[in-house]
DSSP file (Angstrom, degrees, kcal/mol; ACC not computed):
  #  RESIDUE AA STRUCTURE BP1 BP2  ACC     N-H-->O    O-->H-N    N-H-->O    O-->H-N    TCO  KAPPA ALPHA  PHI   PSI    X-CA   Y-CA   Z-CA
    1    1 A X              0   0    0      0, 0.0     2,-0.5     0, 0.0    65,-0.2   0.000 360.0 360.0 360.0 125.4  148.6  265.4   49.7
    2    2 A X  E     -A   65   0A   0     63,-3.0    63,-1.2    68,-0.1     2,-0.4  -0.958 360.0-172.9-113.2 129.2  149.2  262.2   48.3
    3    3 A X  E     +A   64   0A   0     -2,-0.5     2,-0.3    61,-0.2    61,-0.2  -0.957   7.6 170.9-108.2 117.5  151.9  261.8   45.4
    4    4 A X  E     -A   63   0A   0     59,-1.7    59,-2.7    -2,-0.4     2,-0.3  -0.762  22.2-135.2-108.5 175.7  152.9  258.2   42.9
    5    5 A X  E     +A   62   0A   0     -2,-0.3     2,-0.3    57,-0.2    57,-0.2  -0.969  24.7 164.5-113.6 123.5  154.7  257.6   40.4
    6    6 A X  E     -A   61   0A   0     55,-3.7    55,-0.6    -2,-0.3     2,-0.5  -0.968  32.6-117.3-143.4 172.7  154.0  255.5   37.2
    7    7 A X  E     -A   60   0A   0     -2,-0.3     2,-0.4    53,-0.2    53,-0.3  -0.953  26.9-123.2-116.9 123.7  155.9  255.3   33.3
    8    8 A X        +     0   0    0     51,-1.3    50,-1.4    -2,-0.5    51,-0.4  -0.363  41.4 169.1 -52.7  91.6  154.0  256.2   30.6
    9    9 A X        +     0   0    0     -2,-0.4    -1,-0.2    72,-0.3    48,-0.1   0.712  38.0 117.1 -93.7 -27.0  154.4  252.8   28.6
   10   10 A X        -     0   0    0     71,-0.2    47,-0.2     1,-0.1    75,-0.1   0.264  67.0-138.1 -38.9 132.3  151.7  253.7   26.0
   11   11 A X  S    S+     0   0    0      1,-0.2    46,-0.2     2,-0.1    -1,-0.1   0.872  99.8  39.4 -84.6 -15.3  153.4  253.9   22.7
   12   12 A X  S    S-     0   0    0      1,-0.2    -1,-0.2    44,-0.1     2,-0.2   0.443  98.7-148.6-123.8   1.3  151.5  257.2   21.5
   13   13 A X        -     0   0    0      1,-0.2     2,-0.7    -3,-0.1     5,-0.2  -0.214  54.8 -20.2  78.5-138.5  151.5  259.2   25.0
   14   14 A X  S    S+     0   0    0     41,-1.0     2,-0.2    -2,-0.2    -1,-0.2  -0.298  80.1 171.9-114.4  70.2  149.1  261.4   26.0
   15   15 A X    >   -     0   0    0     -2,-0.7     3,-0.7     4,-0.1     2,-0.4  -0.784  55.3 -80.9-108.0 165.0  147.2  262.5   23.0
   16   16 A X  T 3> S+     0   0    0      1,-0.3     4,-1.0    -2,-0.2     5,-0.2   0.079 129.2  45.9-103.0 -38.4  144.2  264.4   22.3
   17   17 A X  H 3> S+     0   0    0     -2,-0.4     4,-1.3     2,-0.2    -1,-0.3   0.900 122.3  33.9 -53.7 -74.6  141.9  261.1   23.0
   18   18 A X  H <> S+     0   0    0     -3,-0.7     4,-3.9     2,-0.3    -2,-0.2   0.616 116.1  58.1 101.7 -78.3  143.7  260.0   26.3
   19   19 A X  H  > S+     0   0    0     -4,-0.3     4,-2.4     2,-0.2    -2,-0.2   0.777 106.8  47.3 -52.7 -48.5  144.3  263.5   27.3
   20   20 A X  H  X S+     0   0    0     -4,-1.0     4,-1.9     2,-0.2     5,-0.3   0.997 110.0  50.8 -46.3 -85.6  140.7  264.3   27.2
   21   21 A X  H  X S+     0   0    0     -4,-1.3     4,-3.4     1,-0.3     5,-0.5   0.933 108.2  53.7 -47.3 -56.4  139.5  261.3   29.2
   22   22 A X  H  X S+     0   0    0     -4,-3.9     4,-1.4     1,-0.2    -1,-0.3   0.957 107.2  49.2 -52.3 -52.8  141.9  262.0   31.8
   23   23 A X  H  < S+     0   0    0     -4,-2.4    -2,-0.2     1,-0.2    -1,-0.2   0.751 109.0  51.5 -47.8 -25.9  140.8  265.3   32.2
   24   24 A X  H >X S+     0   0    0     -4,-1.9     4,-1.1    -3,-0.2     3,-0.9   0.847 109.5  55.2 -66.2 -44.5  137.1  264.3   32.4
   25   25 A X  H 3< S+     0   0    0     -4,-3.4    -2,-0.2    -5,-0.3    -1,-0.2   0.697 114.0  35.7 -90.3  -8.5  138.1  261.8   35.0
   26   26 A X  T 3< S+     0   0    0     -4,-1.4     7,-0.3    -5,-0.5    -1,-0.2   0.254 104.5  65.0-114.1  27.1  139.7  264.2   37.2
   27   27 A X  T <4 S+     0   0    0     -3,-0.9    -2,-0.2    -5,-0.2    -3,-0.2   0.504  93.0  74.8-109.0 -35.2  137.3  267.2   36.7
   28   28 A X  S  < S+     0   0    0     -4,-1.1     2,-0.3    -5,-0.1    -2,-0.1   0.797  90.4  67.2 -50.1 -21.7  135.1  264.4   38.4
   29   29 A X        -     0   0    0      1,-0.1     4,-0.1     2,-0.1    41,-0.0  -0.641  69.4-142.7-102.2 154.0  136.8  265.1   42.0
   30   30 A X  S    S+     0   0    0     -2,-0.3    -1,-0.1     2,-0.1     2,-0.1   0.694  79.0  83.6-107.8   6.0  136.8  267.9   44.2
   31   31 A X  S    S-     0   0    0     36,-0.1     2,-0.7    38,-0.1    36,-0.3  -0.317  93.9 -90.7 -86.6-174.2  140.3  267.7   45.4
   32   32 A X  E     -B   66   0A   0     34,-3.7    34,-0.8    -2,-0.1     2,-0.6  -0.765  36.6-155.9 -92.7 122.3  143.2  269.3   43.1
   33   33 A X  E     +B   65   0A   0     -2,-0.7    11,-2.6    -7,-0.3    12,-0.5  -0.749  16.8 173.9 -94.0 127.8  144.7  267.0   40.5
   34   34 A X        -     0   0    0     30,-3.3    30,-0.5    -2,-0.6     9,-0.1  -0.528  16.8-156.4-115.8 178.3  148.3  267.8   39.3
   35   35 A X        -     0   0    0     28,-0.2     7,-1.2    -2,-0.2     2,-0.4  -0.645  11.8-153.4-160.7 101.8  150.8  265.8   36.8
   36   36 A X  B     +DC  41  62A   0     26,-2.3    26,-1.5     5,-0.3     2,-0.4  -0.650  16.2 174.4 -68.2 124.0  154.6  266.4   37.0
   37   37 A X        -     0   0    0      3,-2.0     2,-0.5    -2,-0.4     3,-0.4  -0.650  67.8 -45.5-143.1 102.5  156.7  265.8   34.0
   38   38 A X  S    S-     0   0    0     22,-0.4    -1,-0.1    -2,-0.4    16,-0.0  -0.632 120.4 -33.5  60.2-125.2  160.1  266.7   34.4
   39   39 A X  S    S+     0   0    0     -2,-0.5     2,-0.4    -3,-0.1    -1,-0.2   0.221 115.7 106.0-121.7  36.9  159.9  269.9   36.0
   40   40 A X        -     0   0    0     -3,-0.4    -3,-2.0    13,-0.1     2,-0.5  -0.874  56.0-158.7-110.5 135.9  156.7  270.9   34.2
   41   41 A X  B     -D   36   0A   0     -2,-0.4     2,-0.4    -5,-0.2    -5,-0.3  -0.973  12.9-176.1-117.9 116.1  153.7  270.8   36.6
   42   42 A X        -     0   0    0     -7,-1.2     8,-0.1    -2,-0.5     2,-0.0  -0.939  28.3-128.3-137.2 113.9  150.1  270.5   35.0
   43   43 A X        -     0   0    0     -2,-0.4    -9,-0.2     1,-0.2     3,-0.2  -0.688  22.3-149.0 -86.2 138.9  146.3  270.5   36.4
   44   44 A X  S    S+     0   0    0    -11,-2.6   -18,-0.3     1,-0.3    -1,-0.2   0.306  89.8  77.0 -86.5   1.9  144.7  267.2   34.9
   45   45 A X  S    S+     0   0    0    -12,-0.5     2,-0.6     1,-0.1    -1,-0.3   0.530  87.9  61.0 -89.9  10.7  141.5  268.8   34.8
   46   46 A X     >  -     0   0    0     -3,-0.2     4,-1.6     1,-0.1    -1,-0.1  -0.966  67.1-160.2-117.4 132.6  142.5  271.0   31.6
   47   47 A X  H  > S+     0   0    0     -2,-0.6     4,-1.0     1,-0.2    -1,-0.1   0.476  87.6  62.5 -89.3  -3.5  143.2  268.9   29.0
   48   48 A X  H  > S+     0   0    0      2,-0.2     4,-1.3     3,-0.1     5,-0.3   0.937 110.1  48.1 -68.3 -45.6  145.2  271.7   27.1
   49   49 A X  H  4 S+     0   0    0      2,-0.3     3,-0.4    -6,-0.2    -2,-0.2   0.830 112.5  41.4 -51.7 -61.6  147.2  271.4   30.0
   50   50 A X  H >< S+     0   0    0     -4,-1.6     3,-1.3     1,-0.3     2,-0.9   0.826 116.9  50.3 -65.0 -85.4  147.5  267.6   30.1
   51   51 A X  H 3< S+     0   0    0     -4,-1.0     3,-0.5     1,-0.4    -1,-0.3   0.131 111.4  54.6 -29.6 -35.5  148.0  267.5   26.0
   52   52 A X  T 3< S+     0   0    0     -4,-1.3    -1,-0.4    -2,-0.9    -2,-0.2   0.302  88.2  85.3-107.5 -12.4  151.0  270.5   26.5
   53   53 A X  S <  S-     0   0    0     -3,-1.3    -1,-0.2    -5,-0.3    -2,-0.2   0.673  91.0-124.9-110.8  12.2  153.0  268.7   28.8
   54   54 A X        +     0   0    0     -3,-0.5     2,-0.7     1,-0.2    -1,-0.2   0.395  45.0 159.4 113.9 -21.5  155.2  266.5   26.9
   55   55 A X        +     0   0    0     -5,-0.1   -41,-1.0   -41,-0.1    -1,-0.2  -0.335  15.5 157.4 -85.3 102.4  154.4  262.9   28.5
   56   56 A X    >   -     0   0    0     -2,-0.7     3,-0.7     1,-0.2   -48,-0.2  -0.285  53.2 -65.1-104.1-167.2  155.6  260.6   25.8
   57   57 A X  T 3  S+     0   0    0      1,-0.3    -1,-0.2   -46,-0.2   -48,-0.2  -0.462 121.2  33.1 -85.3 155.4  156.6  256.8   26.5
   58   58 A X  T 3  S+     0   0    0    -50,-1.4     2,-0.3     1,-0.3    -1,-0.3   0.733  92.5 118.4  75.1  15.9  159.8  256.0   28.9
   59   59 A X    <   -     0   0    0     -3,-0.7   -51,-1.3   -51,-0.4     2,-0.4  -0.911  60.0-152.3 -94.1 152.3  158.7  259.3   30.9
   60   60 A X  E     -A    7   0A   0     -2,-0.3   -22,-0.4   -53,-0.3   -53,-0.2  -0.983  17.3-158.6-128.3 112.3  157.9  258.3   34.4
   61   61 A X  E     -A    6   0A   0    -55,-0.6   -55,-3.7    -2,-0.4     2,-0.5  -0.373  14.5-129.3-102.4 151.8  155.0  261.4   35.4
   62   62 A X  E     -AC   5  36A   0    -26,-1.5   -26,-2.3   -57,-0.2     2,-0.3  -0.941  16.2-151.7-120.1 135.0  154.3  262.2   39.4
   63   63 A X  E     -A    4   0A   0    -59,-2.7   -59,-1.7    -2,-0.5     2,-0.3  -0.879  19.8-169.9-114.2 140.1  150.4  262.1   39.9
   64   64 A X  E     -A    3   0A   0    -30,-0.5   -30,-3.3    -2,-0.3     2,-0.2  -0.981   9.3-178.7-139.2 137.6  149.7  264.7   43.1
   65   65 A X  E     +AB   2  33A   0    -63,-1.2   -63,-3.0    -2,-0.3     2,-0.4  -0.986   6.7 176.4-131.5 156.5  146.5  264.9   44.7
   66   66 A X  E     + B   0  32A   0    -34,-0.8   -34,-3.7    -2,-0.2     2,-0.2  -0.830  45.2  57.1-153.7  94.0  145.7  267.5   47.8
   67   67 A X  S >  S-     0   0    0     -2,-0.4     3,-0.7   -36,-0.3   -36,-0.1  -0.932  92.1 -58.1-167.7-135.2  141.9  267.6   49.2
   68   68 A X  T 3  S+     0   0    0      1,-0.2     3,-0.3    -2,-0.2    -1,-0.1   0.902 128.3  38.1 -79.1 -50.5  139.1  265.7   50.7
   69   69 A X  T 3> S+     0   0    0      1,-0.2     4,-2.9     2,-0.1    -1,-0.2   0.004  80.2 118.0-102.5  17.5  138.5  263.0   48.1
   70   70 A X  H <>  +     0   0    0     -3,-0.7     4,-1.0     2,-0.2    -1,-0.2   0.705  65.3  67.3 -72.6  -7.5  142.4  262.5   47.2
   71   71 A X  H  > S+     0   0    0     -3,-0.3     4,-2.0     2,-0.2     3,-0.4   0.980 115.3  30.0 -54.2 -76.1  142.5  258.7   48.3
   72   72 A X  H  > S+     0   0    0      1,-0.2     4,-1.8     2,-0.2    -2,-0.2   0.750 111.7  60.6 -58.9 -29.1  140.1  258.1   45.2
   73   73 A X  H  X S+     0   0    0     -4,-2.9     4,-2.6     2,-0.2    -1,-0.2   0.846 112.0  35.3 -75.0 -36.7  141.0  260.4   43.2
   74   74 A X  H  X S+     0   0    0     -4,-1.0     4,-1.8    -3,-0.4     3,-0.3   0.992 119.3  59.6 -75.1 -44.5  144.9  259.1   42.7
   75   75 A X  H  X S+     0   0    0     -4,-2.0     4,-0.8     1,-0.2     3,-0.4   0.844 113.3  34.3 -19.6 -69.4  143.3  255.5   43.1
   76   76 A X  H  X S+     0   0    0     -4,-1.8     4,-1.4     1,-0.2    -1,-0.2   0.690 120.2  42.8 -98.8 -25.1  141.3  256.0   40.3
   77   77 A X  H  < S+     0   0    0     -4,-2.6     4,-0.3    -3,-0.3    -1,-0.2   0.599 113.3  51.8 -93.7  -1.3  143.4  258.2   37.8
   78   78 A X  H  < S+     0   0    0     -4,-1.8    -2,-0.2    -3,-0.4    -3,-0.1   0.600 111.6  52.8-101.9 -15.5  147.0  256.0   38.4
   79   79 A X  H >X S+     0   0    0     -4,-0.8     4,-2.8    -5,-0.3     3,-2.1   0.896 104.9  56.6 -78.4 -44.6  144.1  252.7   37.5
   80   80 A X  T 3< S+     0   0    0     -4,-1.4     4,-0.4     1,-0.3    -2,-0.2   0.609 110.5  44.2 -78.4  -8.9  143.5  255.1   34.1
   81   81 A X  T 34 S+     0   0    0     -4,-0.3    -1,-0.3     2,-0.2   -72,-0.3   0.393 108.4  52.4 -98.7  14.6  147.4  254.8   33.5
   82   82 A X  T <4 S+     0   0    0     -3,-2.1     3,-0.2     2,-0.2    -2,-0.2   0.662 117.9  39.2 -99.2 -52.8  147.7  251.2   34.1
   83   83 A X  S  < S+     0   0    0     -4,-2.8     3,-0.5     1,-0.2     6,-0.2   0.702 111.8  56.8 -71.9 -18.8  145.0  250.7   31.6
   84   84 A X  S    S+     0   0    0     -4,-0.4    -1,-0.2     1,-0.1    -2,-0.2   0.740 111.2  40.7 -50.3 -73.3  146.3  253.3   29.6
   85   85 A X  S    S+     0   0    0     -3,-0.2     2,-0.3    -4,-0.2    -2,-0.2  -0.128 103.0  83.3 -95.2   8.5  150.2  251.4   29.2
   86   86 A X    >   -     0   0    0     -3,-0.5     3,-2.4     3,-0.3    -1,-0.1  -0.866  65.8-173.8-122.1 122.6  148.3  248.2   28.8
   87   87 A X  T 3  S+     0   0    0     -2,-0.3     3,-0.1     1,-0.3    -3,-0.1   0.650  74.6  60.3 -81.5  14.1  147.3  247.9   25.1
   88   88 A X  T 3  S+     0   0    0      2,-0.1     2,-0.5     1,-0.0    -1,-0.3   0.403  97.2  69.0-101.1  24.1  145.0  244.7   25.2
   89   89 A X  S <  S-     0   0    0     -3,-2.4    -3,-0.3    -6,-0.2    -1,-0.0  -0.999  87.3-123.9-148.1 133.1  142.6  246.3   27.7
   90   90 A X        -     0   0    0     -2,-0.5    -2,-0.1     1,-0.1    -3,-0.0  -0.119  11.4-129.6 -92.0 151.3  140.4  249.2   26.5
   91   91 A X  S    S+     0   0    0      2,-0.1    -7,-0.1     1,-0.1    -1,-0.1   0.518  98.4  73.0-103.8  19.5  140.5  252.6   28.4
   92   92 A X              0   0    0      1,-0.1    -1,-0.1     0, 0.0    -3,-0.0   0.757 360.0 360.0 -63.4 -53.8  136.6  252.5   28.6
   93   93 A X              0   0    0    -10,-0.1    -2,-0.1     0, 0.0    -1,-0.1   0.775 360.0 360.0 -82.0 360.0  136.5  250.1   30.8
């Protein structure tokens, strides 16, 4: 199980756009993807889930991953909240 930390810098949070895409990129992995926010605990593959949980800017969210592929998987979804909280750089790419 691997855990980080990042702060949601992103001026508009996690909404229905955002929320989406994260879940699609961690529906991609076969380990379990979580999001902590406060003391609300969320799988990032449902994107009701992510969209319900509250993460507005100034929250600082714990990304948990637990299986085979959880080296890539936190790798690759903690890169989609760097790009995410930086607003000149698209979250396509």
């Amino acid at each position: 199980m691997i855990r980080r930390e990042i702060q949601m810098m992103c001026e508009t949070g996690l909404h229905a756009r955002p929320a989406s895409q994260l879940s699609s990129l961690a529906s991609r992995f076969s380990c379990d993807t979580w999001m902590r926010v406060r003391q609300k605990q969320v799988n990032l593959k449902s994107v009701l889930d992510v969209m319900a949980c509250g993460a507005k800017k100034g929250i600082t969210v714990e990304i948990i991953c637990s299986g085979p592929d959880e080296q890539l998987a936190i790798t690759e979804i903690i890169s989609f909240f760097k790009r995410l909280n930086n607003p000149k750089k698209s979250i396509n790419s």
